[in-house]
Biotite code that builds the C-alpha atoms (Angstrom):
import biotite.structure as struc

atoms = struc.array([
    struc.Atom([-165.986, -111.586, 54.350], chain_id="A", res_id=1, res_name="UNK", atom_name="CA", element="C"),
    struc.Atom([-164.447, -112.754, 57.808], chain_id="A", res_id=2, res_name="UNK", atom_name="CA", element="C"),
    struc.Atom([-164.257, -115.618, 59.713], chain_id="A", res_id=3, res_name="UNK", atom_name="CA", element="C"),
    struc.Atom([-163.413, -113.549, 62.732], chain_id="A", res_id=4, res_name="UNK", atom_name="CA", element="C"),
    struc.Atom([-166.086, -113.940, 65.265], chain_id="A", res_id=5, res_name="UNK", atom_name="CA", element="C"),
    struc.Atom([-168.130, -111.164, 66.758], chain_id="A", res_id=6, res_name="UNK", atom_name="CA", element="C"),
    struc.Atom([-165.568, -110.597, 69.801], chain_id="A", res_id=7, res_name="UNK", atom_name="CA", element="C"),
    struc.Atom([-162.781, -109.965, 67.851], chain_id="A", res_id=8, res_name="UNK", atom_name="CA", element="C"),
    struc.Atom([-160.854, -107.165, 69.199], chain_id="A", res_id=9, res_name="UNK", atom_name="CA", element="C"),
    struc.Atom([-159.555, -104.650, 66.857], chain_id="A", res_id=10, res_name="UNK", atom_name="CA", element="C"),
    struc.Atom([-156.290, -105.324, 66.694], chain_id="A", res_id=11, res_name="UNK", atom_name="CA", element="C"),
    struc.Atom([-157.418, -108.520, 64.758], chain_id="A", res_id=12, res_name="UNK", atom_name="CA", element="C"),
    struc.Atom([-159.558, -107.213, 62.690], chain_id="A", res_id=13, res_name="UNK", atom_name="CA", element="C"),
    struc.Atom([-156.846, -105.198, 61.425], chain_id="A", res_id=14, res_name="UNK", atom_name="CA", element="C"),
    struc.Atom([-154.558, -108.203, 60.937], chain_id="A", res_id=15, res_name="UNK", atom_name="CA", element="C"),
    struc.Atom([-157.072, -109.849, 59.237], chain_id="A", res_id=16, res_name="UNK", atom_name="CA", element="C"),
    struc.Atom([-157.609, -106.388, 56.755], chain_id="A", res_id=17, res_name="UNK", atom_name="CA", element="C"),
    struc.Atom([-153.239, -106.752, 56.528], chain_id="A", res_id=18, res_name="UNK", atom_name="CA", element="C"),
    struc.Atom([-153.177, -110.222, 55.519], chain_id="A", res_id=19, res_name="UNK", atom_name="CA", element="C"),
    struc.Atom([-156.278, -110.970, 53.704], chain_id="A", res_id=20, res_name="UNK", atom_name="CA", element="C"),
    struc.Atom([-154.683, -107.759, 50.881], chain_id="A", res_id=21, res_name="UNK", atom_name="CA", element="C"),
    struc.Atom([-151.281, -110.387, 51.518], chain_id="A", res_id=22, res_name="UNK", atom_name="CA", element="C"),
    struc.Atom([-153.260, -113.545, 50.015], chain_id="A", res_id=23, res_name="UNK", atom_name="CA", element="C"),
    struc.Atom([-153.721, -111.539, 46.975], chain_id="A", res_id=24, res_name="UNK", atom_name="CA", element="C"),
    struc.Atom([-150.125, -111.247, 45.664], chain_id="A", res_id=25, res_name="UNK", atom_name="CA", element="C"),
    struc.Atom([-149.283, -113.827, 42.953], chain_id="A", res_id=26, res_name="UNK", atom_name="CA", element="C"),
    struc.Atom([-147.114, -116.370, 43.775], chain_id="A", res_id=27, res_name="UNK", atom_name="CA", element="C"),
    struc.Atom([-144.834, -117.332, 40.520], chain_id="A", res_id=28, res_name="UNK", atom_name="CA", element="C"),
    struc.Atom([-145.897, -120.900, 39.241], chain_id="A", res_id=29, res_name="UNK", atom_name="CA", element="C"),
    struc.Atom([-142.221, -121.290, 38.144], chain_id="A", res_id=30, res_name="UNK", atom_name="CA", element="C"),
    struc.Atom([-141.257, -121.318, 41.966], chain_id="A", res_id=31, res_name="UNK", atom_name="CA", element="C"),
    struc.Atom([-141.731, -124.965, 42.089], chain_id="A", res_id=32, res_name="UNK", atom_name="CA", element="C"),
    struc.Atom([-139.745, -125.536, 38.710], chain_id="A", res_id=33, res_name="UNK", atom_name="CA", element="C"),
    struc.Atom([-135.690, -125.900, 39.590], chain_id="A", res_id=34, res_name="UNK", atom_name="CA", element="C"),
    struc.Atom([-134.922, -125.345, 36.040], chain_id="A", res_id=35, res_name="UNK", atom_name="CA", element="C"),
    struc.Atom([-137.042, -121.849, 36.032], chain_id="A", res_id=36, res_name="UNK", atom_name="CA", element="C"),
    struc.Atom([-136.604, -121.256, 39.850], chain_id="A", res_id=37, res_name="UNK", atom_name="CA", element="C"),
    struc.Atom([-134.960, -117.831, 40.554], chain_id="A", res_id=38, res_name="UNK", atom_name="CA", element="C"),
    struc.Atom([-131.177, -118.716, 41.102], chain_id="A", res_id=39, res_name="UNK", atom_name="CA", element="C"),
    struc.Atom([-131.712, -116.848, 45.231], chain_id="A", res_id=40, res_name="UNK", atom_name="CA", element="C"),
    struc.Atom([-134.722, -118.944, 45.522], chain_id="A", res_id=41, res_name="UNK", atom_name="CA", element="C"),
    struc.Atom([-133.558, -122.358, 45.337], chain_id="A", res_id=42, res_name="UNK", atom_name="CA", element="C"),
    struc.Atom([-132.021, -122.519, 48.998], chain_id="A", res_id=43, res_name="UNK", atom_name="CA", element="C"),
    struc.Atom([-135.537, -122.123, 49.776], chain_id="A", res_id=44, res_name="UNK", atom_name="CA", element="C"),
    struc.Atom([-137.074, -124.721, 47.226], chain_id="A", res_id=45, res_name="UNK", atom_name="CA", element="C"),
    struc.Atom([-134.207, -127.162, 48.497], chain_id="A", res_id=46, res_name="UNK", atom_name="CA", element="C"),
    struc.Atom([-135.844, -126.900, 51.601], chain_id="A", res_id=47, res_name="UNK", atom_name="CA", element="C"),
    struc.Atom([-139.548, -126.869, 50.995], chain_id="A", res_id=48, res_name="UNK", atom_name="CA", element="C"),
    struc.Atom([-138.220, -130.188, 48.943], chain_id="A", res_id=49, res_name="UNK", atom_name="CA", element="C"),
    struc.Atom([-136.596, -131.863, 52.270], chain_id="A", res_id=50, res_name="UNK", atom_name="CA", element="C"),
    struc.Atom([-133.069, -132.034, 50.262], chain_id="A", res_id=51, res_name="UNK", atom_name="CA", element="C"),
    struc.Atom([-131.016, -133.481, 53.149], chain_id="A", res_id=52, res_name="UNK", atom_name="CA", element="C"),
    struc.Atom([-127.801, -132.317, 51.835], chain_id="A", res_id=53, res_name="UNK", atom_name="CA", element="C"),
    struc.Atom([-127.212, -128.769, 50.267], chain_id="A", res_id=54, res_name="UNK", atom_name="CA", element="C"),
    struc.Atom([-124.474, -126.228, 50.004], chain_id="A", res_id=55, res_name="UNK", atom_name="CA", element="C"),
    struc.Atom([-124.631, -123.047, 48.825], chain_id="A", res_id=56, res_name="UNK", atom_name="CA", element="C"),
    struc.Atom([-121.230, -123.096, 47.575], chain_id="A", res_id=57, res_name="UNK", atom_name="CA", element="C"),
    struc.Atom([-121.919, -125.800, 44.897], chain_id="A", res_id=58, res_name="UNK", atom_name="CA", element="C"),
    struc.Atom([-122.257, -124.313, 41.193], chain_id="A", res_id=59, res_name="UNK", atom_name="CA", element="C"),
    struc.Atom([-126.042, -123.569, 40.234], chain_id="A", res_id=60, res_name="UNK", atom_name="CA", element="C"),
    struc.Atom([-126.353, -126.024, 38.011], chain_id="A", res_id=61, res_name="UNK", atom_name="CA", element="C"),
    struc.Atom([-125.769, -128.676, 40.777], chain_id="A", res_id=62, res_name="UNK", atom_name="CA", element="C"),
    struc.Atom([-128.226, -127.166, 43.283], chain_id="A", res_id=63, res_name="UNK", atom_name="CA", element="C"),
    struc.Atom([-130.358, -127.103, 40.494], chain_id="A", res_id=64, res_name="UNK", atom_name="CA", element="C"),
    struc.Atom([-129.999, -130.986, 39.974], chain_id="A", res_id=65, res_name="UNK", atom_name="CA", element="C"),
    struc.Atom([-130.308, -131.749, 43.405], chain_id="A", res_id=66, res_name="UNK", atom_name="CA", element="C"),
    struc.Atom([-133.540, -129.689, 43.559], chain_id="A", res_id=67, res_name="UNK", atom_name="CA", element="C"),
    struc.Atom([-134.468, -131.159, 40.652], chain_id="A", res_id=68, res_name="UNK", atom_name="CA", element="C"),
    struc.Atom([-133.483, -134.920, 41.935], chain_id="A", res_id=69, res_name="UNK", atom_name="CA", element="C"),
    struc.Atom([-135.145, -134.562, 45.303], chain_id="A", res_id=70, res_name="UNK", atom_name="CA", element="C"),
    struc.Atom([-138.529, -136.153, 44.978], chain_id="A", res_id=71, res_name="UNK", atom_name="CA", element="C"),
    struc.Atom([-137.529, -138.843, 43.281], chain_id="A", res_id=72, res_name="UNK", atom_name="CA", element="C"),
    struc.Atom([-135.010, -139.415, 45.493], chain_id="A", res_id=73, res_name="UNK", atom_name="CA", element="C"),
    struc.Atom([-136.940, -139.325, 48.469], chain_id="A", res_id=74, res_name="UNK", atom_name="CA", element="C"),
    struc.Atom([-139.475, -141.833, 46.712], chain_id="A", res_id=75, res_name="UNK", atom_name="CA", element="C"),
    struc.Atom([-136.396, -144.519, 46.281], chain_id="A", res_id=76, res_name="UNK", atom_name="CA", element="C"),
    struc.Atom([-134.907, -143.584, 49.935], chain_id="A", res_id=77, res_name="UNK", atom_name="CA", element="C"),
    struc.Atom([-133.773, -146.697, 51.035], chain_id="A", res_id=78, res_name="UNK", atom_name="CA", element="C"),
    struc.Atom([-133.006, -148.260, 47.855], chain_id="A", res_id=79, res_name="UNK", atom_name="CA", element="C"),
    struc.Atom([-129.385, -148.281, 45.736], chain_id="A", res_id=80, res_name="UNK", atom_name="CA", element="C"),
    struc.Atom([-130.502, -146.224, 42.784], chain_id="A", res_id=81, res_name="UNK", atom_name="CA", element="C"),
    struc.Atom([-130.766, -143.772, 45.838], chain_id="A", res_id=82, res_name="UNK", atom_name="CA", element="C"),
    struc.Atom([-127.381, -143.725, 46.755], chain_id="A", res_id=83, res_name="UNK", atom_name="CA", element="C"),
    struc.Atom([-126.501, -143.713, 43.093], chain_id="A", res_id=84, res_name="UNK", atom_name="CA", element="C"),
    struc.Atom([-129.135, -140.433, 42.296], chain_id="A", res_id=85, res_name="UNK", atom_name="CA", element="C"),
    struc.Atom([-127.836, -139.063, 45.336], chain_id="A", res_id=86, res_name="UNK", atom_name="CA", element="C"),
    struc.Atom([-123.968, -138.930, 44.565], chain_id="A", res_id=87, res_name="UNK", atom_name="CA", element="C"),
    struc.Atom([-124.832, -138.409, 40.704], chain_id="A", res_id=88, res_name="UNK", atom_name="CA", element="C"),
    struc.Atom([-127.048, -135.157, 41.907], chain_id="A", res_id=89, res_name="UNK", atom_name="CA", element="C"),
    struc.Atom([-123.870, -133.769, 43.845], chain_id="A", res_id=90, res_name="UNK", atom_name="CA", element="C"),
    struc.Atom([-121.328, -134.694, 41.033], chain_id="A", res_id=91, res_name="UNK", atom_name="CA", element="C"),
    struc.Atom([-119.421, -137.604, 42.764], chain_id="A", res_id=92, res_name="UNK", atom_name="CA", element="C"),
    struc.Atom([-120.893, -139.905, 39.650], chain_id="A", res_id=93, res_name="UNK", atom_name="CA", element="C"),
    struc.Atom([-120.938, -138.270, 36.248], chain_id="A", res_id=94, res_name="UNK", atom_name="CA", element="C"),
    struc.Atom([-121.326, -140.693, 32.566], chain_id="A", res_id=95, res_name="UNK", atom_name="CA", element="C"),
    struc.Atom([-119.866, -138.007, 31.266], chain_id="A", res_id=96, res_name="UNK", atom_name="CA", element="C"),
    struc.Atom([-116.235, -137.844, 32.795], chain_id="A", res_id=97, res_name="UNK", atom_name="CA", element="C"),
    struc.Atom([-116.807, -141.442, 32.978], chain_id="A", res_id=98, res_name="UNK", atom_name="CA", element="C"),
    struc.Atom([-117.017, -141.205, 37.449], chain_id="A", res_id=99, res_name="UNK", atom_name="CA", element="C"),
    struc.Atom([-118.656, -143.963, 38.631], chain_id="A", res_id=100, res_name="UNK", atom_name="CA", element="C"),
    struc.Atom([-119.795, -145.003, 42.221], chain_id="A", res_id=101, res_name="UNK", atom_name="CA", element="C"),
    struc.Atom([-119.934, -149.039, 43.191], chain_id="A", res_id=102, res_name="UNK", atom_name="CA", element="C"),
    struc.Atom([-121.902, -150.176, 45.791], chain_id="A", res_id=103, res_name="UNK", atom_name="CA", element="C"),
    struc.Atom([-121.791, -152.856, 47.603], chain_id="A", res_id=104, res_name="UNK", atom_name="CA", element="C"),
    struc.Atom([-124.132, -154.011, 49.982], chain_id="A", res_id=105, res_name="UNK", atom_name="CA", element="C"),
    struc.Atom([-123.022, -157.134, 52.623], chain_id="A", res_id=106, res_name="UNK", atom_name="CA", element="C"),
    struc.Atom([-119.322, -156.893, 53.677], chain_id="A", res_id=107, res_name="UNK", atom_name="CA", element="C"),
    struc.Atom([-118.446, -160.393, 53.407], chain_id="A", res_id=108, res_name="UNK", atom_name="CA", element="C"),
    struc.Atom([-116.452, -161.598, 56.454], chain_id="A", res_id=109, res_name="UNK", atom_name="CA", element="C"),
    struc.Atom([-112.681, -162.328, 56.368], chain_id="A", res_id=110, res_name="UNK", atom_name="CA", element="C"),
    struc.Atom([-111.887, -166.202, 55.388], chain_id="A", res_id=111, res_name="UNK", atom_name="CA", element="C"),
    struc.Atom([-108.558, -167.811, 56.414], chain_id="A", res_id=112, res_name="UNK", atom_name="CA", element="C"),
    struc.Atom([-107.427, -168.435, 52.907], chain_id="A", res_id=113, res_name="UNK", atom_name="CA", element="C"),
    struc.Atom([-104.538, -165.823, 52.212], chain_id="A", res_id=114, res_name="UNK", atom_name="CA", element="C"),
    struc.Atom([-106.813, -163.361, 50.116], chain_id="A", res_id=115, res_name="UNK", atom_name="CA", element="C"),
    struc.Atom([-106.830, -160.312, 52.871], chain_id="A", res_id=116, res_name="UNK", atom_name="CA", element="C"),
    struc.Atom([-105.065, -158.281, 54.888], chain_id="A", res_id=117, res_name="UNK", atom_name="CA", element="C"),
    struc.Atom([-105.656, -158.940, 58.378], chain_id="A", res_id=118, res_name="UNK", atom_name="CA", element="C"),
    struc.Atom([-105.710, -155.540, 59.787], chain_id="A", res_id=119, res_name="UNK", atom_name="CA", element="C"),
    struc.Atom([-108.434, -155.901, 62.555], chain_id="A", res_id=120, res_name="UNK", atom_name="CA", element="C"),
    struc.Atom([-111.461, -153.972, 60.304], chain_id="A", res_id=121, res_name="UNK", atom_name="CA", element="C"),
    struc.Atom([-112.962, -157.361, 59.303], chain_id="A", res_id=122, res_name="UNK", atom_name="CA", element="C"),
    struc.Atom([-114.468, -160.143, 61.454], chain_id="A", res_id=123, res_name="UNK", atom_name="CA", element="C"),
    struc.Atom([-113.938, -163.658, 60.871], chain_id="A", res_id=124, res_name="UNK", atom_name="CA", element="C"),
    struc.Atom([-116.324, -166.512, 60.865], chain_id="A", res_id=125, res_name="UNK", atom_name="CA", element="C"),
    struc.Atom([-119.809, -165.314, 59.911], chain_id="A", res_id=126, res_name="UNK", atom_name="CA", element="C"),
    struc.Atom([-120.584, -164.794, 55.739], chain_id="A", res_id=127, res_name="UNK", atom_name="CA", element="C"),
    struc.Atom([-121.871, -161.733, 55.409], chain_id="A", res_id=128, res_name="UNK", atom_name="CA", element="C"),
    struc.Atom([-122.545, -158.397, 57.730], chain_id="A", res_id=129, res_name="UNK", atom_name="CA", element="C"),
    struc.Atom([-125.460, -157.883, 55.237], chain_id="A", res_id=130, res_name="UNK", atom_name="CA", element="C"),
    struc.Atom([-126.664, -154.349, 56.639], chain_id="A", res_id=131, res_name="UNK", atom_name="CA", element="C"),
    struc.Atom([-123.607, -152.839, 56.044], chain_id="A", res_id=132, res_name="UNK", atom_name="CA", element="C"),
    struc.Atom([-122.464, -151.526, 52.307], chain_id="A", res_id=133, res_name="UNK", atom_name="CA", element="C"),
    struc.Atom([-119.323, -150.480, 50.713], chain_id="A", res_id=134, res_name="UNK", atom_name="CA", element="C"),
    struc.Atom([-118.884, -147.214, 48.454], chain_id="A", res_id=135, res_name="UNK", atom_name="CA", element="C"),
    struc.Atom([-116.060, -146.700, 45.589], chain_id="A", res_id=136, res_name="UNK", atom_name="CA", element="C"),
    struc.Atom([-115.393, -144.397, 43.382], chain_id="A", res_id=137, res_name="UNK", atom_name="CA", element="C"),
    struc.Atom([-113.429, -144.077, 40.026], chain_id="A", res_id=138, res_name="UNK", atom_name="CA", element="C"),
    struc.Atom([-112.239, -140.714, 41.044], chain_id="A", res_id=139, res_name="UNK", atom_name="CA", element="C"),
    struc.Atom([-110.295, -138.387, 43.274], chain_id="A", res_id=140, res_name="UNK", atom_name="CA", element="C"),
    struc.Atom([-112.407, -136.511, 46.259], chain_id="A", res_id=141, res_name="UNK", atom_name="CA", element="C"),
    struc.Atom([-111.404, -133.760, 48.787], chain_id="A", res_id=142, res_name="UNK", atom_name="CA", element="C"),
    struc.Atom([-111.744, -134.425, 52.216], chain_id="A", res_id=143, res_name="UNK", atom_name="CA", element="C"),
    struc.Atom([-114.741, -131.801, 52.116], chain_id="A", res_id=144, res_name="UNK", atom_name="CA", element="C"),
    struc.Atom([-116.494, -133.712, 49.596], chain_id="A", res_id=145, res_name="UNK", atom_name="CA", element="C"),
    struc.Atom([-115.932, -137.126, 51.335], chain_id="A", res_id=146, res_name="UNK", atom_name="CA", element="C"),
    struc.Atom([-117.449, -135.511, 54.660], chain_id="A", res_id=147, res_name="UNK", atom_name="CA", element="C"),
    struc.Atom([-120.430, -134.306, 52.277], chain_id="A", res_id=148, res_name="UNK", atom_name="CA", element="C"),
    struc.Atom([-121.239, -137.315, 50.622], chain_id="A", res_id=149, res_name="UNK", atom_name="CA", element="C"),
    struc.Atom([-120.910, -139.185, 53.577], chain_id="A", res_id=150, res_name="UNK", atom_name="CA", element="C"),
    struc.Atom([-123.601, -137.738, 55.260], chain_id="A", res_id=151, res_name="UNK", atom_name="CA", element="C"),
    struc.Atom([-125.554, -137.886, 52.525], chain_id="A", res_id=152, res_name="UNK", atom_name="CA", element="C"),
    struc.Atom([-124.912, -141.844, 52.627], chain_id="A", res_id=153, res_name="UNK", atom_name="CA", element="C"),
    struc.Atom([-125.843, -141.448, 55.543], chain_id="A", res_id=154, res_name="UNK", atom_name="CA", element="C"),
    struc.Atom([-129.463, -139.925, 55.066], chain_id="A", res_id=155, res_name="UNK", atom_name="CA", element="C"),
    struc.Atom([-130.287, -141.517, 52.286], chain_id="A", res_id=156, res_name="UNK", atom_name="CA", element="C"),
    struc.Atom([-129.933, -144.997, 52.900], chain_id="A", res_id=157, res_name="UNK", atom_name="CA", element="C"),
    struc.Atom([-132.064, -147.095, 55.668], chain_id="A", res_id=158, res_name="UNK", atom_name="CA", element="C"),
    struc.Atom([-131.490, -146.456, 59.104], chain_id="A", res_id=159, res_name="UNK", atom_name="CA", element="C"),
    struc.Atom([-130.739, -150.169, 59.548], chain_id="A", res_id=160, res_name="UNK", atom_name="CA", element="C"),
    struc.Atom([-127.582, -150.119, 57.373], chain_id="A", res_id=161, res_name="UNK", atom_name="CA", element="C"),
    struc.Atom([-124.170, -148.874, 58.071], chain_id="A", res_id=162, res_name="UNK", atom_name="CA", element="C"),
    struc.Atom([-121.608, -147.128, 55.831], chain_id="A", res_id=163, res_name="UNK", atom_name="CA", element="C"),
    struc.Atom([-118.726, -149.586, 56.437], chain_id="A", res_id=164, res_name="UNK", atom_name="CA", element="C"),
    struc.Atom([-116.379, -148.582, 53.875], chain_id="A", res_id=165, res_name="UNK", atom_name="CA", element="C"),
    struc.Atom([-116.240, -145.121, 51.686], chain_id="A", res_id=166, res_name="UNK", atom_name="CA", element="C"),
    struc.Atom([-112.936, -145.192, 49.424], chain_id="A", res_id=167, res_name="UNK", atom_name="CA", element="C"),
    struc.Atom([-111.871, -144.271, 45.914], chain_id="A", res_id=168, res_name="UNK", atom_name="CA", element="C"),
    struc.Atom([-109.374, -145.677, 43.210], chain_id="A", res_id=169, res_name="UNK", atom_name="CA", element="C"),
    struc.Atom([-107.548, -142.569, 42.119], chain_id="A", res_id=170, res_name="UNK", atom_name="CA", element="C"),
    struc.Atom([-105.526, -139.630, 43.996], chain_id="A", res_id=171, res_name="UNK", atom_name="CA", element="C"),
    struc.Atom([-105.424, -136.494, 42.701], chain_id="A", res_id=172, res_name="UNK", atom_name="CA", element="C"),
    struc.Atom([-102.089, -135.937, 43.093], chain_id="A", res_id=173, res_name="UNK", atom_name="CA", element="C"),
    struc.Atom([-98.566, -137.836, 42.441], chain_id="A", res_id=174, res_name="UNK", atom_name="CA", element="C"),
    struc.Atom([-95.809, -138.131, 44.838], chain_id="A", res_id=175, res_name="UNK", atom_name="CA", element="C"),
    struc.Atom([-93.304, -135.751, 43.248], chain_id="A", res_id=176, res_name="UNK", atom_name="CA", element="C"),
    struc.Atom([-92.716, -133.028, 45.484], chain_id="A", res_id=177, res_name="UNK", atom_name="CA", element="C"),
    struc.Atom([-94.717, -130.436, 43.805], chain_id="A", res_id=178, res_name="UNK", atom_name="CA", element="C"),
    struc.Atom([-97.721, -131.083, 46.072], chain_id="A", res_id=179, res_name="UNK", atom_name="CA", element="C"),
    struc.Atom([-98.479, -129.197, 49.396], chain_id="A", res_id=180, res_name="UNK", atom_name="CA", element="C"),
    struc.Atom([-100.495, -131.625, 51.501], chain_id="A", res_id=181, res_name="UNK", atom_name="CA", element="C"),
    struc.Atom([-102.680, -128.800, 53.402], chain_id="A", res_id=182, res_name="UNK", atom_name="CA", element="C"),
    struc.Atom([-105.381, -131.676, 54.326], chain_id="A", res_id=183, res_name="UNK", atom_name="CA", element="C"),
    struc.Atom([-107.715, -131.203, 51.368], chain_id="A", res_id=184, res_name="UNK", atom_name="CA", element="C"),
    struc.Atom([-106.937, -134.531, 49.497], chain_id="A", res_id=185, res_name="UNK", atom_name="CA", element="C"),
    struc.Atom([-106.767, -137.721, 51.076], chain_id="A", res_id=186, res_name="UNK", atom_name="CA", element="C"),
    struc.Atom([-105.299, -140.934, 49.945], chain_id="A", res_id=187, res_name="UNK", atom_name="CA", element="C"),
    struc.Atom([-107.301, -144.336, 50.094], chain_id="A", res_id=188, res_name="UNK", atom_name="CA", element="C"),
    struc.Atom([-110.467, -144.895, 52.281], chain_id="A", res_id=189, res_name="UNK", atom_name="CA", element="C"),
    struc.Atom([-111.838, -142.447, 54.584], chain_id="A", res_id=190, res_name="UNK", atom_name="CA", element="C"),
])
């Protein structure tokens, strides 16, 4: 059976003969699953899932996660247990190695009471810049995976707020000479 009308030329009555024998190949349920999903397969589930960040470089396991992570996080966009799934899912957070991620949302503004450093980043006078949050982690990052996760800050959270500060408490290296510094590491907030 066709749908093709009478004045179909024959060219696409053909096409329709070519795809109509294409609708019957099996799809594999397990497609959908990230856990069962062919490992080539997942760029393409990442996508069909609207994952907003993804690199092919990251182990399986993590694009598995992330897969895995994605509809949920999308349901919670917005929220901070989406910021949290989202750098858990890339492994900036992991129980595990004991990496956590504060955030902190409202950058309180600077008060003239000796507690800050008055270096100009801060403005004085109002209480609280309330759309904008604060990121820290327990751990050491590269300069690649401070770019990544901030733009995946960046498209997870609301449009209205504003990534003021992204830092961490640890460096990954000590100042003793044995250390090239080729750019990948950074010290303090980026």
């Amino acid at each position: 059976m066709t749908l093709l009308p009478p004045s179909a030329s024959t060219l696409e009555r053909r096409l329709a003969e070519t795809l109509a024998d294409a609708q019957a190949l099996a799809v594999p349920a397990n497609l959908w699953d990230p856990w069962a999903c062919p490992a080539v397969a997942l760029p393409a589930l990442a996508w069909a899932l609207r994952v907003d960040e993804w690199d092919d470089a990251w182990p399986e396991p993590v694009r598995r996660q992330v897969c895995a992570d994605a509809i949920e996080t999308h349901r919670r966009r917005g929220t901070r247990a989406s910021l949290q799934r989202a750098l858990r899912a890339v492994g900036l957070v992991n129980d595990a190695f004991g990496w956590t991620a504060e955030i902190v949302e409202g950058v309180a503004a600077l008060r003239y009471d000796a507690t800050a450093n008055y270096d100009g980043t801060r403005d004085h006078g109002s209480d609280v810049n309330w759309a904008a949050y604060t990121v820290t982690l327990n751990r050491p990052v590269t300069v690649e995976q401070a770019a990544s996760a901030r733009r995946l800050l960046e498209a997870t959270a609301p449009a209205r707020c504003e990534l003021y500060e992204f830092n961490y408490e640890a460096t990954a290296y000590l100042y003793g000479g044995q250390t090239t510094y080729d750019g990948s590491i950074t010290h303090g907030a980026v």
